[in-house]
TIMAR-498566 format. One record per residue: residue in one letter; x, y, z of N, C-alpha, C in turn. Coordinates in Angstrom, 3 decimals, always signed. Layout:
REM residues N
<residu->A, n_px->X, n_py->Y, n_pz->Z, ca_px->X, ca_py->Y, ca_pz->Z, c_px->X, c_py->Y, c_pz->Z> $
...
***
This chain:
REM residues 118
<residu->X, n_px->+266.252, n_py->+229.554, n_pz->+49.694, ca_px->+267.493, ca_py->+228.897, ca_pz->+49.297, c_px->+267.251, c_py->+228.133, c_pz->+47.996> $
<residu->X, n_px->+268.430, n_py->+228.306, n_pz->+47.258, ca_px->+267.783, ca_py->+227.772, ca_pz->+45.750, c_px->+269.022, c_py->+226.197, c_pz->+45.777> $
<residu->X, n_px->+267.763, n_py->+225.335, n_pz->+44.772, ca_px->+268.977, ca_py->+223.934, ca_pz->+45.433, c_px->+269.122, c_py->+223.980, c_pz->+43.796> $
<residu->X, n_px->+270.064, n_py->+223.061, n_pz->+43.219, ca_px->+270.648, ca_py->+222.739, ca_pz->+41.687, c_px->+270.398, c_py->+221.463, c_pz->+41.620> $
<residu->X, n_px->+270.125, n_py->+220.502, n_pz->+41.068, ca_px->+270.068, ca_py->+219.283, ca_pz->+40.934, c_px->+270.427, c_py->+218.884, c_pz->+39.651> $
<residu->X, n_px->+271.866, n_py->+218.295, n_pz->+39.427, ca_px->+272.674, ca_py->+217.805, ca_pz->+37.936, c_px->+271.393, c_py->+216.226, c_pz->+37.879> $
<residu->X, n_px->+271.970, n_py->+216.196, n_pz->+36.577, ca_px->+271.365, ca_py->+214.675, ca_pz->+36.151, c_px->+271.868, c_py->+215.125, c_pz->+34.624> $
<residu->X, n_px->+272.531, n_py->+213.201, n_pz->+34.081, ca_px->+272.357, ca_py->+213.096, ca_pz->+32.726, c_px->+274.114, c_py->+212.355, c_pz->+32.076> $
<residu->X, n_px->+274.592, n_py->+212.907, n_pz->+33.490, ca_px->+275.715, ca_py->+212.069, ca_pz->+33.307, c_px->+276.239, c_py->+210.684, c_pz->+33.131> $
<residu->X, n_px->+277.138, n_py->+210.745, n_pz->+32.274, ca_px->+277.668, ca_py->+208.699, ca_pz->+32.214, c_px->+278.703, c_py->+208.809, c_pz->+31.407> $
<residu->X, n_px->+279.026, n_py->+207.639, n_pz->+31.351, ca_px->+279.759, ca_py->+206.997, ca_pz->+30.329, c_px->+279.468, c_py->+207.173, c_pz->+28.881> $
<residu->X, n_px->+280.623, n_py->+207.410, n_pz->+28.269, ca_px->+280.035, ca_py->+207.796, ca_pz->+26.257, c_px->+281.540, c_py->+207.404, c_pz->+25.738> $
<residu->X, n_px->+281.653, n_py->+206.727, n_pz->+24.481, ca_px->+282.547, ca_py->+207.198, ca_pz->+23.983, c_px->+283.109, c_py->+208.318, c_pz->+22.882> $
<residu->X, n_px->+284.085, n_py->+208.550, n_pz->+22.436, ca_px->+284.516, ca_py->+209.309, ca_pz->+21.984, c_px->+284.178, c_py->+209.807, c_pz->+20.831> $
<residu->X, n_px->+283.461, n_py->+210.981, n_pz->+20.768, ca_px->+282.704, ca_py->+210.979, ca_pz->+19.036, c_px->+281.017, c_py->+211.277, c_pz->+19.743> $
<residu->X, n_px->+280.767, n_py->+210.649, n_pz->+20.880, ca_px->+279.298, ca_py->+211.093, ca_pz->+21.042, c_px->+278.840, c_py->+211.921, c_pz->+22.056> $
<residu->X, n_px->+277.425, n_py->+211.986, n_pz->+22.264, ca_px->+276.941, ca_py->+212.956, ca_pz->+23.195, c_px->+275.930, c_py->+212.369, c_pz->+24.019> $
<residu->X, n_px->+276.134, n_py->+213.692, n_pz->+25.250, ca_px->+275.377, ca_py->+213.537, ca_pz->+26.149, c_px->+274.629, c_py->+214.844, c_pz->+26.670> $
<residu->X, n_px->+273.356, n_py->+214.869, n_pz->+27.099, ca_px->+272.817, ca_py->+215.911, ca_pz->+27.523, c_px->+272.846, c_py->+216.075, c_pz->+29.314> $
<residu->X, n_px->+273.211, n_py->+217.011, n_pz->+29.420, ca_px->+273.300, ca_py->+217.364, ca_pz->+31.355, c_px->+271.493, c_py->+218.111, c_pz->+31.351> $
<residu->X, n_px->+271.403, n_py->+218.164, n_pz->+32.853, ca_px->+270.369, ca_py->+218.489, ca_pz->+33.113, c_px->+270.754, c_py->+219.281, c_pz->+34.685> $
<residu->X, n_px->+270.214, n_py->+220.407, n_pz->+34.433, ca_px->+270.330, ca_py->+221.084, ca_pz->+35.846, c_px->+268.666, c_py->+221.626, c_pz->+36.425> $
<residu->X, n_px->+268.194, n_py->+221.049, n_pz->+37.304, ca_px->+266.587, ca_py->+221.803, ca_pz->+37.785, c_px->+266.918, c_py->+222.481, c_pz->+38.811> $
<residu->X, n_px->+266.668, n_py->+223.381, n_pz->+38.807, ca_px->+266.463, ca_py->+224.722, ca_pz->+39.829, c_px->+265.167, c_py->+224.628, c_pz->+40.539> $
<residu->X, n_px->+265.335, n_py->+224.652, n_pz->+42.401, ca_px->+264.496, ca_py->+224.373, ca_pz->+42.623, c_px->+264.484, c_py->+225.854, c_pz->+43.954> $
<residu->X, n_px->+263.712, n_py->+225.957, n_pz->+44.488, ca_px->+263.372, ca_py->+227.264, ca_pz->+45.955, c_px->+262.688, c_py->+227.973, c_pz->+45.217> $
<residu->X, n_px->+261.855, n_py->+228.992, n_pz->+46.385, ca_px->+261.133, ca_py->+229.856, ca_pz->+46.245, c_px->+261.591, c_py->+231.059, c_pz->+45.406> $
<residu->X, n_px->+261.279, n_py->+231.287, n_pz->+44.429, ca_px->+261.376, ca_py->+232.571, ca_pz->+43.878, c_px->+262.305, c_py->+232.327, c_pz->+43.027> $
<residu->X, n_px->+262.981, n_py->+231.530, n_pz->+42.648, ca_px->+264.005, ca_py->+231.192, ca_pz->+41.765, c_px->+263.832, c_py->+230.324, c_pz->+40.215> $
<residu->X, n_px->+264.254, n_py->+231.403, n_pz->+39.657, ca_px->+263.566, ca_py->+231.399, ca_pz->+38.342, c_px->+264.525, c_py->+231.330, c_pz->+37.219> $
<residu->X, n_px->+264.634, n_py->+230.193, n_pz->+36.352, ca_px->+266.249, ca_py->+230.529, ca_pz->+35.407, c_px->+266.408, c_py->+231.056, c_pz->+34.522> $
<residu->X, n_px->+265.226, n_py->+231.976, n_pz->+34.405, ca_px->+265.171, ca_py->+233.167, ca_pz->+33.643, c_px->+265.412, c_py->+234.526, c_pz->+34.153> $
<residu->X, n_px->+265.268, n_py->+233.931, n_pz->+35.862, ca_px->+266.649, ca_py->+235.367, ca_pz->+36.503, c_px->+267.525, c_py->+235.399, c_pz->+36.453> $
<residu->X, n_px->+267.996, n_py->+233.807, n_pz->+36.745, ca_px->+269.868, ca_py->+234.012, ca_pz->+37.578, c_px->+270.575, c_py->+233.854, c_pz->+36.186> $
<residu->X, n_px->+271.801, n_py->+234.309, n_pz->+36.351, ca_px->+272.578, ca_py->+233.921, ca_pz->+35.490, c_px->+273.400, c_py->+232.208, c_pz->+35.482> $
<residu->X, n_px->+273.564, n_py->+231.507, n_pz->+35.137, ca_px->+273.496, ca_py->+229.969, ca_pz->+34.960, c_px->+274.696, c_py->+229.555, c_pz->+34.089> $
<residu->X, n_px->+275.670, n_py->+228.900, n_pz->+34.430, ca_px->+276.679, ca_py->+228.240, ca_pz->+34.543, c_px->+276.798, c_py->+227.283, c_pz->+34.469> $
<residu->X, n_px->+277.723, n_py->+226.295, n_pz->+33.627, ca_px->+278.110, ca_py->+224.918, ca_pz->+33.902, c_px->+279.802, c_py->+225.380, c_pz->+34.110> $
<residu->X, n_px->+279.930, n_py->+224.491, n_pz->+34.979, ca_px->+281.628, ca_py->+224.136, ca_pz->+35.337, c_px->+281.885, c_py->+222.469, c_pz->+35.271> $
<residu->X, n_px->+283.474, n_py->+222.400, n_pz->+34.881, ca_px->+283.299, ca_py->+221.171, ca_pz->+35.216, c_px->+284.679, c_py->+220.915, c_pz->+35.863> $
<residu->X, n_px->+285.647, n_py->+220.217, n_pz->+36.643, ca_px->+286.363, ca_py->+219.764, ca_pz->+37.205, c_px->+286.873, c_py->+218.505, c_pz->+37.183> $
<residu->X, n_px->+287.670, n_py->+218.012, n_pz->+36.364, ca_px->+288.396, ca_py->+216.925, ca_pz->+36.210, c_px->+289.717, c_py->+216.486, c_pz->+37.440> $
<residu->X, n_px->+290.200, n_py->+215.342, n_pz->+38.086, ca_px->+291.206, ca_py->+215.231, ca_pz->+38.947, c_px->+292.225, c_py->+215.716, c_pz->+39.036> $
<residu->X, n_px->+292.589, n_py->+216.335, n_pz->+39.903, ca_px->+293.528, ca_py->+217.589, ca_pz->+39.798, c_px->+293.810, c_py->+218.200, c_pz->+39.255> $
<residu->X, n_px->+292.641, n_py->+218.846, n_pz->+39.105, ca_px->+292.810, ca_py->+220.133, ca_pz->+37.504, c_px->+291.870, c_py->+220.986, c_pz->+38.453> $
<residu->X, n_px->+291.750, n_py->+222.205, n_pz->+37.954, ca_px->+291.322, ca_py->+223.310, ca_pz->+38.358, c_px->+290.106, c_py->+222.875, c_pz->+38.086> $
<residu->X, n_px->+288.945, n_py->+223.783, n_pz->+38.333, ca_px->+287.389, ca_py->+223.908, ca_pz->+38.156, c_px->+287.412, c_py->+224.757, c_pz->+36.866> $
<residu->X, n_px->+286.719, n_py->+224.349, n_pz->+35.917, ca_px->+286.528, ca_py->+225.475, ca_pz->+34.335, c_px->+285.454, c_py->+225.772, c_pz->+34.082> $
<residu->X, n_px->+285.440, n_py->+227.215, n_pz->+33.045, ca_px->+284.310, ca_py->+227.718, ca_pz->+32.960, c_px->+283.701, c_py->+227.039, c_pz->+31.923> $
<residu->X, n_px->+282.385, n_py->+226.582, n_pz->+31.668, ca_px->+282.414, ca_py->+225.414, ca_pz->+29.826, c_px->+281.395, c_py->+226.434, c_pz->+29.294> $
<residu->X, n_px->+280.216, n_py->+226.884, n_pz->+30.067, ca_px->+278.802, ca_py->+227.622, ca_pz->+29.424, c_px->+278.545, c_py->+228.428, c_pz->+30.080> $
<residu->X, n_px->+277.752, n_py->+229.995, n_pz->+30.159, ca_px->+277.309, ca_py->+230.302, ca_pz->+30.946, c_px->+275.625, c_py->+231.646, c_pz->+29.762> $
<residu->X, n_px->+274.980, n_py->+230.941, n_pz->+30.036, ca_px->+273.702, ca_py->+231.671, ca_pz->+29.746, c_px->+272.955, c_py->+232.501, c_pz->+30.995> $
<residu->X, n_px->+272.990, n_py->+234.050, n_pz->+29.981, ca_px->+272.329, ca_py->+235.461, ca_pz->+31.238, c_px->+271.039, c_py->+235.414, c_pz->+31.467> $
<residu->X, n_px->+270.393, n_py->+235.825, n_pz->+31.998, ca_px->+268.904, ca_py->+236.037, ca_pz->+32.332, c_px->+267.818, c_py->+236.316, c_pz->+30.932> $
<residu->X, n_px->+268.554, n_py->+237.188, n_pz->+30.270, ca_px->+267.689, ca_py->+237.535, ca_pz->+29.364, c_px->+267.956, c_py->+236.543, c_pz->+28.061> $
<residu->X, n_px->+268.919, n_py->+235.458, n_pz->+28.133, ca_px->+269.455, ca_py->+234.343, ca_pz->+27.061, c_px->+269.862, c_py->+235.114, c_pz->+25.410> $
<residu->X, n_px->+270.446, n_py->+236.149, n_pz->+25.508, ca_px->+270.841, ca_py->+236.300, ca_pz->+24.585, c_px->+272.161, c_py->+236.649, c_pz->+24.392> $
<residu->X, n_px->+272.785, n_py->+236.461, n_pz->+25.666, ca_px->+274.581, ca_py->+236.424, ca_pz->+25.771, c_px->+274.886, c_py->+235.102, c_pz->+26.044> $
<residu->X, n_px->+275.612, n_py->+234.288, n_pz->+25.154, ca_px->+275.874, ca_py->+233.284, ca_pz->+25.617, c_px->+277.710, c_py->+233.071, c_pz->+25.468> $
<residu->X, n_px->+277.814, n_py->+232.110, n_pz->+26.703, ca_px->+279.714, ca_py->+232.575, ca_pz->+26.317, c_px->+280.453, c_py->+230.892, c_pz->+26.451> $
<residu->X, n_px->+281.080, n_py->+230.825, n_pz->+25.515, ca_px->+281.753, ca_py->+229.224, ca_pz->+25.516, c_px->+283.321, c_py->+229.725, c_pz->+25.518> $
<residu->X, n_px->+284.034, n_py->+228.964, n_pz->+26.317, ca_px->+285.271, ca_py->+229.179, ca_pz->+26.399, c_px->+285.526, c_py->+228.056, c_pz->+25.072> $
<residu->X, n_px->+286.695, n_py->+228.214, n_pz->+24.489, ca_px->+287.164, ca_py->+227.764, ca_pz->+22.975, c_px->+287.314, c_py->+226.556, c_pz->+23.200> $
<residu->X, n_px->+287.410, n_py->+225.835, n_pz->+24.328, ca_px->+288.032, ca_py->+224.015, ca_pz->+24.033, c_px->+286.352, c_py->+223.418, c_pz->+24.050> $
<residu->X, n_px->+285.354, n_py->+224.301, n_pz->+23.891, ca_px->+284.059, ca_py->+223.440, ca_pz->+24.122, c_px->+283.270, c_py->+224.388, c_pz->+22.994> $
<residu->X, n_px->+283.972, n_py->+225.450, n_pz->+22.589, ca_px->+282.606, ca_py->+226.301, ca_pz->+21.612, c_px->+282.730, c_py->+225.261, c_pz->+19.950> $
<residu->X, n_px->+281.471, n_py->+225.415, n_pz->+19.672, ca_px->+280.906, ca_py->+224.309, ca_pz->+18.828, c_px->+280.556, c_py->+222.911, c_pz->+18.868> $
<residu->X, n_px->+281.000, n_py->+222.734, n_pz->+19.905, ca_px->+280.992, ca_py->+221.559, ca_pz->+20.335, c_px->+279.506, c_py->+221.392, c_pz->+21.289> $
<residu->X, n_px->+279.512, n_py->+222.155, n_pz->+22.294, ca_px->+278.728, ca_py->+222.325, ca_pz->+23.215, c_px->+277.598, c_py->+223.616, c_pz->+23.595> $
<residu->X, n_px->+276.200, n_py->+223.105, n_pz->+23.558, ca_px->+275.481, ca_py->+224.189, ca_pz->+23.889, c_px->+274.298, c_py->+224.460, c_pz->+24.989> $
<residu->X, n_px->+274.540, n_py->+225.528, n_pz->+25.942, ca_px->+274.161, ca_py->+225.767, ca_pz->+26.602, c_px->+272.202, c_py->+226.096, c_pz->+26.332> $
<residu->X, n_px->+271.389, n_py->+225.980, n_pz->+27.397, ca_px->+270.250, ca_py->+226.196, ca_pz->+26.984, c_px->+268.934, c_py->+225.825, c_pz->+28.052> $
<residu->X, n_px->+267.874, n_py->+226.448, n_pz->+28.232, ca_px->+266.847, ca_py->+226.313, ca_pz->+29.403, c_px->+265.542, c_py->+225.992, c_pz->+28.514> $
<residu->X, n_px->+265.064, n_py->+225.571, n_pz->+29.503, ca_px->+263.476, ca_py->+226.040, ca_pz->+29.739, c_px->+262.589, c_py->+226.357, c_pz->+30.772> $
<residu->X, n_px->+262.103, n_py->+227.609, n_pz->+30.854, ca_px->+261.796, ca_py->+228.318, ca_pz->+32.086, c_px->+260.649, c_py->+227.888, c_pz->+32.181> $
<residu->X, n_px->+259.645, n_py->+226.597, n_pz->+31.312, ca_px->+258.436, ca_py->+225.826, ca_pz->+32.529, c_px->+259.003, c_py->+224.843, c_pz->+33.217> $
<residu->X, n_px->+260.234, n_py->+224.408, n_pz->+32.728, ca_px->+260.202, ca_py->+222.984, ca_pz->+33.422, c_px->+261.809, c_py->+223.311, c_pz->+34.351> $
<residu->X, n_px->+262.151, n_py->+224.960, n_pz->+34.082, ca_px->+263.154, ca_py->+225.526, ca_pz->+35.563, c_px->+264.503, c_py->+224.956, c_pz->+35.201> $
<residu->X, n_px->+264.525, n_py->+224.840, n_pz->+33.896, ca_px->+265.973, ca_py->+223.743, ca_pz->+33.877, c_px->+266.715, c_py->+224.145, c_pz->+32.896> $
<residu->X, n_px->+268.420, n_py->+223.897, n_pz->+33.315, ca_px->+268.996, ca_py->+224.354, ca_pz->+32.290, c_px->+269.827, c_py->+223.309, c_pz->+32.131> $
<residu->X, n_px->+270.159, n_py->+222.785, n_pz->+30.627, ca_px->+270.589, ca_py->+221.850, ca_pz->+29.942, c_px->+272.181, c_py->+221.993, c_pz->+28.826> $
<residu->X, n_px->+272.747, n_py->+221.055, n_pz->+29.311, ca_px->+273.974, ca_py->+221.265, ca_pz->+28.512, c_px->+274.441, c_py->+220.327, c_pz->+27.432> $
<residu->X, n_px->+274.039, n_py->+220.690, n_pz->+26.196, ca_px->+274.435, ca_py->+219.394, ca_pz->+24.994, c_px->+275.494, c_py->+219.364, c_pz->+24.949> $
<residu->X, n_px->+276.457, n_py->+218.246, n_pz->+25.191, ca_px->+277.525, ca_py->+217.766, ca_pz->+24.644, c_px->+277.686, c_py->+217.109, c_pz->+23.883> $
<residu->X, n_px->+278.224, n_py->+217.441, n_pz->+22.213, ca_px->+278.655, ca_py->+216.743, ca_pz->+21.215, c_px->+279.632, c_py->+216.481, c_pz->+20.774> $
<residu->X, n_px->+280.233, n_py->+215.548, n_pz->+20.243, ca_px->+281.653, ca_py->+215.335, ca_pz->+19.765, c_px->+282.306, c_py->+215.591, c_pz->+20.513> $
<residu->X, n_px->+282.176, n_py->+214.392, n_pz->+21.744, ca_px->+282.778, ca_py->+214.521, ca_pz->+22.874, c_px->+284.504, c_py->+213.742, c_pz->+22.506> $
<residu->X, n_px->+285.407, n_py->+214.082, n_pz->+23.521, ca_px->+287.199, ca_py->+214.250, ca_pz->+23.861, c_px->+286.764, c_py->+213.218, c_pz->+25.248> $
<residu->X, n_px->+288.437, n_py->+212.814, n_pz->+24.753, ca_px->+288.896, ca_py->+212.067, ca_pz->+26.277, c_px->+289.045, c_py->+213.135, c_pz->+27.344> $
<residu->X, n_px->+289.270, n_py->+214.289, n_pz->+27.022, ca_px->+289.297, ca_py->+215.455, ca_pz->+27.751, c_px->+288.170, c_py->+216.279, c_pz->+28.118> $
<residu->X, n_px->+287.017, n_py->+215.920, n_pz->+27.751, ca_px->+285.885, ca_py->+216.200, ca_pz->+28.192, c_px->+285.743, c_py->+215.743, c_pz->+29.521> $
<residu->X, n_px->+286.379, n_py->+214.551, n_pz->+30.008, ca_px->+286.087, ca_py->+213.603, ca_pz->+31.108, c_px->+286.438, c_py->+214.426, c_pz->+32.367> $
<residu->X, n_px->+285.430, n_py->+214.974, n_pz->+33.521, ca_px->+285.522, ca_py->+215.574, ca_pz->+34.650, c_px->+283.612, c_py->+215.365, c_pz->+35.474> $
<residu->X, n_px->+283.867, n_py->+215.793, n_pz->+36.379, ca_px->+282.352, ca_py->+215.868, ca_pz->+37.211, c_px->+282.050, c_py->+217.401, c_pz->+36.861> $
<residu->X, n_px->+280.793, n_py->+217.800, n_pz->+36.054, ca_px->+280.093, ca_py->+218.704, ca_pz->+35.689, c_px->+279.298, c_py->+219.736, c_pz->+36.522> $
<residu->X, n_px->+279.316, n_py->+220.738, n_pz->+36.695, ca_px->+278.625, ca_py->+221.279, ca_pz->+37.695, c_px->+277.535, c_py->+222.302, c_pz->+37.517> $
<residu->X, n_px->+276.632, n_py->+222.660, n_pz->+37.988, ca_px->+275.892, ca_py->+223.813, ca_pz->+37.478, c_px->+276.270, c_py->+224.878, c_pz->+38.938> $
<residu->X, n_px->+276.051, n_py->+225.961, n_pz->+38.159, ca_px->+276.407, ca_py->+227.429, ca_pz->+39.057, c_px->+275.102, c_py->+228.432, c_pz->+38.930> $
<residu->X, n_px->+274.820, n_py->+228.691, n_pz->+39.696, ca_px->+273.598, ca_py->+230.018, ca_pz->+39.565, c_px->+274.428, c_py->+231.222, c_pz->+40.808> $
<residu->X, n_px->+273.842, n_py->+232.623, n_pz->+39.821, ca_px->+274.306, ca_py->+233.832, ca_pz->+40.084, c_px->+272.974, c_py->+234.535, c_pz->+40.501> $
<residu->X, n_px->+272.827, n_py->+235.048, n_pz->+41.544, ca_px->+271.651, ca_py->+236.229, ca_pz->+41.716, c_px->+272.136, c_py->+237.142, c_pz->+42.662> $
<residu->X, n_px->+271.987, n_py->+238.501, n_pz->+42.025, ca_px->+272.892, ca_py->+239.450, ca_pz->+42.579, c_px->+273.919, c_py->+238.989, c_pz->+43.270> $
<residu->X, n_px->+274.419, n_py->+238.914, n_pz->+44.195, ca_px->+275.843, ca_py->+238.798, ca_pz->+45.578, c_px->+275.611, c_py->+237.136, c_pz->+45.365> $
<residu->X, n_px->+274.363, n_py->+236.112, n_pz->+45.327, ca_px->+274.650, ca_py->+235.170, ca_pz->+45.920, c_px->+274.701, c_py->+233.905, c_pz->+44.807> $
<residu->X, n_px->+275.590, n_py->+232.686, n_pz->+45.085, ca_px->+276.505, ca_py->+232.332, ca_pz->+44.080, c_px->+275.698, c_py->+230.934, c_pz->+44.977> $
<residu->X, n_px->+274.853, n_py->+229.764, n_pz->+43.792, ca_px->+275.303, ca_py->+228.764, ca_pz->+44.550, c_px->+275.206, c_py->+227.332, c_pz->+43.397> $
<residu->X, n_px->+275.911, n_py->+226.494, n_pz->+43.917, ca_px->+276.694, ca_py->+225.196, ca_pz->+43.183, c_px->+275.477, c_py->+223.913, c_pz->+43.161> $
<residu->X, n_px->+275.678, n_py->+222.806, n_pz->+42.350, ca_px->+275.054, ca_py->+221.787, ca_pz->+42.690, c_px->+276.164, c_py->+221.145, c_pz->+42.826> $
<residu->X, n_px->+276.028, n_py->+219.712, n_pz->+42.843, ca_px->+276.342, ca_py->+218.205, ca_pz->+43.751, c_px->+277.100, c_py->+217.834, c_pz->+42.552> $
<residu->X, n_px->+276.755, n_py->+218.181, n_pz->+41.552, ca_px->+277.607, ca_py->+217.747, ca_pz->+40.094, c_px->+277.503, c_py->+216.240, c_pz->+39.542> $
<residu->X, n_px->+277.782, n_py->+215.855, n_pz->+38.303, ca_px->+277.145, ca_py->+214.531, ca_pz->+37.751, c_px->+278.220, c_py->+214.151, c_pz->+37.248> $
<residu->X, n_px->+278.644, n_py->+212.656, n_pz->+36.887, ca_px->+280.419, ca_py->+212.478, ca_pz->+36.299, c_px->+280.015, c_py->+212.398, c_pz->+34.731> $
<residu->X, n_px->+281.035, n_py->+212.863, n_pz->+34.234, ca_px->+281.008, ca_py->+212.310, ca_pz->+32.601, c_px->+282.423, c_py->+211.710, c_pz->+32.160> $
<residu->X, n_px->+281.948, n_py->+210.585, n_pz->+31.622, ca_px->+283.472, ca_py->+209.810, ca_pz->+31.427, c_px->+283.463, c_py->+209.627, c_pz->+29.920> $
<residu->X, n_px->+284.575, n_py->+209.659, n_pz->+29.248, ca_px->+284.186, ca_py->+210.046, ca_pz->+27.758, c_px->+285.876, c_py->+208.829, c_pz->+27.660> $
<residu->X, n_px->+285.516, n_py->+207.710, n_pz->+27.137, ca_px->+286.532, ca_py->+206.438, ca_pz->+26.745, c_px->+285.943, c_py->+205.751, c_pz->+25.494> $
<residu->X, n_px->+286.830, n_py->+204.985, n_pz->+25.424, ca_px->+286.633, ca_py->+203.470, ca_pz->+24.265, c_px->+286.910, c_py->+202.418, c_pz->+25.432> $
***
């Protein structure tokens, strides 16, 4: 069973950044297999897609309210995949999530808040 563990979230204001942190942890699980995801979910808003980097890291896909802004990215000694947020929006503000894909099985972390004010 593979667990996700967010970290890196807080408070920022508007104009700056923050880095997320996702560690991948179980046997055999490697984030240079699964395919790797951030979502994030703001209060009564749907769940969105923000990053998602493939196994082999050379497809990377940003939906438009976060491309340039935000970049997806690992490192397979330390199992972790990391999400820069720059030139952060009041609309950035939701709980962040990481997603891992391996073949059929799909699983979520606990998610970290990011609040983006003056």
């Amino acid at each position: 069973q593979v667990q996700l563990m967010e970290s890196g979230g807080g408070w920022v204001q508007p104009g700056g950044s923050l880095r997320l942190s996702c560690a991948v942890s179980g046997p055999g699980f490697r984030v240079n297999n699964l395919t790797m995801s951030w979502y994030r979910q703001a209060p009564g808003q749907k769940r969105e897609l923000v990053a998602t980097l493939t196994p082999g890291g050379y497809d990377v896909n940003y939906p438009n309210y976060v491309k340039g802004r935000f970049t997806i990215s690992r490192d397979d000694a330390k199992n972790t995949v990391y999400l820069q947020m720059d030139a952060l929006k009041h609309d950035d503000t939701a709980q962040y999530l990481c997603h891992a894909i391996q073949a059929v099985f799909t699983y979520w972390g606990q998610g970290t808040q990011v609040t983006v004010s003056s």
